[in-house]
C-alpha positions in Angstrom: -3.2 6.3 -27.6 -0.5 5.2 -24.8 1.6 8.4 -23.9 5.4 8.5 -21.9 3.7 7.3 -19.1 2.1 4.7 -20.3 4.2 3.5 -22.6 6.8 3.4 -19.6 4.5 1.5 -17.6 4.4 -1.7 -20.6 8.2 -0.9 -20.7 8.3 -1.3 -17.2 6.1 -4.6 -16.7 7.9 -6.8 -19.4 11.8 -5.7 -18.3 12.6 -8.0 -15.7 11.1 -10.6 -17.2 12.4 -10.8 -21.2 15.9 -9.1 -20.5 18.8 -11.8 -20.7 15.9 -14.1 -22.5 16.7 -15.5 -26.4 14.1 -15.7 -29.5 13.5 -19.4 -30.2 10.5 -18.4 -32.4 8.7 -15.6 -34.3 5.4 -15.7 -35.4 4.0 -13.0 -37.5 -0.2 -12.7 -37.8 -0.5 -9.7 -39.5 2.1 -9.2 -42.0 1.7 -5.0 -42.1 2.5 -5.3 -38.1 5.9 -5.2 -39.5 7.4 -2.3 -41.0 10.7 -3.4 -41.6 12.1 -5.4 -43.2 9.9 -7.9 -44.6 7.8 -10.2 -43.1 9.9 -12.9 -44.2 13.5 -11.4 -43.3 12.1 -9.6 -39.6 11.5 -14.0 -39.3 14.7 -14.7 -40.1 16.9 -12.5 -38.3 14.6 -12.0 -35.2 15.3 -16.1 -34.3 18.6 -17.1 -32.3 18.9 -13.1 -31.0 19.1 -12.3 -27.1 17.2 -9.2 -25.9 19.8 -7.4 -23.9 17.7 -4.4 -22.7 14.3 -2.9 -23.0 14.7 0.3 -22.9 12.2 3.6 -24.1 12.6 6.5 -26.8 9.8 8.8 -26.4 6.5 6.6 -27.4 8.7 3.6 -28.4 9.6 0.8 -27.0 13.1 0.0 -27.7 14.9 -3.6 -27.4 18.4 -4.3 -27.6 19.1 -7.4 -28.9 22.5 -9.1 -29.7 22.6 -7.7 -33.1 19.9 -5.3 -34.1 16.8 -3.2 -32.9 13.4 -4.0 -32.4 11.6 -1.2 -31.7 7.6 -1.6 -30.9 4.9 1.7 -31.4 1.6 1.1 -30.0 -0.1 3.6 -31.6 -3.9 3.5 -31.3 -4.9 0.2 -28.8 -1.3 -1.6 -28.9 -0.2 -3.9 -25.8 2.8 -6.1 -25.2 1.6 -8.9 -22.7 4.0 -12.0 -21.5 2.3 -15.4 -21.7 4.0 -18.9 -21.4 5.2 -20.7 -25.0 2.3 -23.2 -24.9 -0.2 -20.1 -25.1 -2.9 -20.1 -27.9 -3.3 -17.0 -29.7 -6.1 -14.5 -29.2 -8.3 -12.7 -31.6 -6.0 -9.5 -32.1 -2.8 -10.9 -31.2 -0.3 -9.8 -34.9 3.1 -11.0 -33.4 3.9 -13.7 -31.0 8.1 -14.1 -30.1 8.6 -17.2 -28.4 11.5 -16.9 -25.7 13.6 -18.6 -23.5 12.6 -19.3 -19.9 8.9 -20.4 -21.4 7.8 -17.6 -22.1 6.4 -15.6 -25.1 6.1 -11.9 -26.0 2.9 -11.1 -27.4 1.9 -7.8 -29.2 -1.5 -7.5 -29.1 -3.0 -4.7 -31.0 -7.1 -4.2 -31.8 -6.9 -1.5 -34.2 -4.1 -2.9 -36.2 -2.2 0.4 -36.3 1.0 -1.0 -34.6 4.1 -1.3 -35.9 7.3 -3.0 -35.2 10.8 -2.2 -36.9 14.1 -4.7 -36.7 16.8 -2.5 -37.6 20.5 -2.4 -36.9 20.3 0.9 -35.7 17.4 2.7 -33.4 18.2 6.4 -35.0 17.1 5.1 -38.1 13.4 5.0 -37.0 13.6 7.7 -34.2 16.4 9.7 -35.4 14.0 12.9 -35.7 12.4 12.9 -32.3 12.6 15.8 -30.1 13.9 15.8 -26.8 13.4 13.3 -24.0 11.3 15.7 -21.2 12.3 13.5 -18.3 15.9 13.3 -19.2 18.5 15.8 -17.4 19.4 16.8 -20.6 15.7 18.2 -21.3 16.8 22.1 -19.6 14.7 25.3 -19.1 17.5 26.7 -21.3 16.8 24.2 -24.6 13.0 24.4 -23.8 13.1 28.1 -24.7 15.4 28.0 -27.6 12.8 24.9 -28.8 10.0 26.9 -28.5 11.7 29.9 -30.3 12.2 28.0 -33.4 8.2 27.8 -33.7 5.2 29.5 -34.8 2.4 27.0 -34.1 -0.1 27.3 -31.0 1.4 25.5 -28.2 -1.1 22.5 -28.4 0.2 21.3 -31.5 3.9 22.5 -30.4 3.6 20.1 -27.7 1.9 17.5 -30.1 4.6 16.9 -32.4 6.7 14.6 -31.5 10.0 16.5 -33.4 10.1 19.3 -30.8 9.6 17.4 -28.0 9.1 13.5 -27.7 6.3 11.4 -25.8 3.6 14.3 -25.4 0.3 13.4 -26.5 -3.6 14.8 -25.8 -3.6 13.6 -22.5 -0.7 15.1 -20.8 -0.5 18.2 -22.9 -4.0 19.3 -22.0 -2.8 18.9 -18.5 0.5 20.7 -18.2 -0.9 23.3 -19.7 -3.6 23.9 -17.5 -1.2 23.3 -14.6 0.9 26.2 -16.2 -2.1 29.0 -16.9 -2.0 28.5 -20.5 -4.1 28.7 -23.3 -3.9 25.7 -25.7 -4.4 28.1 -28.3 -1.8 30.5 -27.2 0.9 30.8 -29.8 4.5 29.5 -28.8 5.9 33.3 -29.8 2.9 34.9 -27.6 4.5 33.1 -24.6 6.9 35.2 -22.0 9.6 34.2 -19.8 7.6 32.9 -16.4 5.2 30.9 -18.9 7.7 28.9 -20.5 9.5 28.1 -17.1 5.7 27.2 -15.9 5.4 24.9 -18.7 8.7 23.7 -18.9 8.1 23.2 -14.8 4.2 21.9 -15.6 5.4 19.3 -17.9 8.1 17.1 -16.2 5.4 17.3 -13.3 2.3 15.5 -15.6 4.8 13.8 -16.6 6.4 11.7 -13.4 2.9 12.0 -11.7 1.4 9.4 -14.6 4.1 7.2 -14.3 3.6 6.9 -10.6 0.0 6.4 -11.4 1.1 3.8 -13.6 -0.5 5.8 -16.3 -4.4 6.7 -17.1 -7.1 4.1 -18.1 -8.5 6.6 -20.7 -10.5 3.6 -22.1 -10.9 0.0 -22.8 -7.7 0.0 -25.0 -5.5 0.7 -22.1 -5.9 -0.5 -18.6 -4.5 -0.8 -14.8 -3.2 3.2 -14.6 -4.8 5.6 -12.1 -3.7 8.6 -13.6 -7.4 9.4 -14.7 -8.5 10.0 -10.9 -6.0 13.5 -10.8 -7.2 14.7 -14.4 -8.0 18.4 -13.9 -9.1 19.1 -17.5 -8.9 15.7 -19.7 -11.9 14.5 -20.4 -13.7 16.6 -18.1 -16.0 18.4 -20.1 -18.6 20.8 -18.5 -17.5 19.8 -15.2 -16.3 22.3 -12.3 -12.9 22.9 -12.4 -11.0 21.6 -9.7 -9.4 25.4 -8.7 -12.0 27.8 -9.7 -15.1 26.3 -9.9 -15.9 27.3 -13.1 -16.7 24.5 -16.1 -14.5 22.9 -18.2 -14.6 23.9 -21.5 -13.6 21.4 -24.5 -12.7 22.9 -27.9 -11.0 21.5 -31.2 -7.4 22.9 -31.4 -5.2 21.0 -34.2 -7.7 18.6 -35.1 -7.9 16.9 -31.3 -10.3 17.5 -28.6 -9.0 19.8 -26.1 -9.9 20.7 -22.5 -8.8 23.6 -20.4 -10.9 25.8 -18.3 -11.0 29.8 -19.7 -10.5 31.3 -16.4 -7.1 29.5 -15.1 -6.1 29.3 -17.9 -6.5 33.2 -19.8 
């Protein structure tokens, strides 16, 4: 699944080229792409608006148009690629918006788990995320009381999207092993220096993948070099890049997990 980085990446890639642009058309080919409002209305009220800015909330992509929202989740395999108006659509293409300039935005998405919302307010869809980690706002200070108001291992802590927005397998395996922490590690076992190390290990991951463009982790997502600097993702049974020792990969929270048990005791 596209994490912060990646999803800033896409967000990054269409900007300059669909800001100031209007929707002269809207077609919808897969009607469960949209989850609100219906099919029929998202049509209707999507044509004759002007996307103002493209902007990001954690994993979502966030447009500003003249009147409402559209916010865009990849999920699983999604993709937003910019073709001109005379393109013909592809196999797993589920929503095309023609534009001004000749141009269309296309959101392609293989696994079908995407989902776009047209809403006159963002907060209504991403009203419960947690904290951007890249934004000043995101503090060593409101880390700590964060962490304090949970008892789950810090895997899933860092996993759920309430407490702290954009964190997924990828990226969480890694800041963790950049901070000497256990995935299973409970948030309540950690002390003072780990918490600044995470809180330190996590903005790092973080702005490294975007200036890698992201990972290619698979075929679903492609053009990032992220994945040449893993230390632990994906890195099963190989030697660990500080110690030597090999990577282990366990189940924590129902996702594979990497770490190595010696930096990381």
């Amino acid at each position: 699944m596209p994490e912060l980085p990646e999803v800033e990446t896409i967000r990054r890639s269409i900007r300059a080229q669909v800001e100031q642009t209007t929707v002269l058309g809207c077609n919808v080919l897969w009607s469960k792409t949209v989850a609100l409002p219906s099919v029929s209305e998202f049509s209707q009220k999507i044509v004759g608006q002007s996307i103002l800015e493209v902007n990001r909330r954690g994993k979502f992509i966030v447009l500003k148009l003249t009147m409402d929202s559209l916010l865009i989740h990849l999920r699983m395999s999604g993709d937003l690629l910019i073709k001109e108006n005379s393109y013909t659509p592809a196999k797993h293409d589920r929503l095309i918006l023609s534009l001004s300039r000749g141009i269309s935005l296309v959101f392609n998405d293989t696994r079908k788990f995407g989902r776009v919302w047209l809403v006159p307010d963002p907060e209504f869809v991403t009203g419960d995320l947690g904290p951007e980690p890249l934004d000043e706002a995101f503090t060593l200070p409101l880390f700590h009381q964060i962490l304090r108001t949970s008892q789950k291992n810090i895997k899933a802590f860092l996993l759920d999207q309430n407490m702290i927005a954009g964190m997924g397998n990828i990226y969480t395996d890694e800041a963790l092993f950049l901070a000497g922490i256990r995935p299973t590690n409970r948030t309540s076992e950690l002390n003072d220096q780990q918490i600044e190390q995470l809180h330190r290990s996590i903005i790092f991951v973080l702005k490294e993948g975007i200036a890698q463009n992201g990972a290619s982790f698979d075929w679903v997502y492609r053009g990032g070099n992220f994945q040449n600097n893993f230390n632990v993702y994906q890195r099963e049974n190989l030697e660990c890049r500080v110690c030597g020792n090999k990577i282990s990969k366990i189940r924590v929270s129902s996702r594979g997990t990497h770490f190595c048990s010696i930096c990381q005791r």
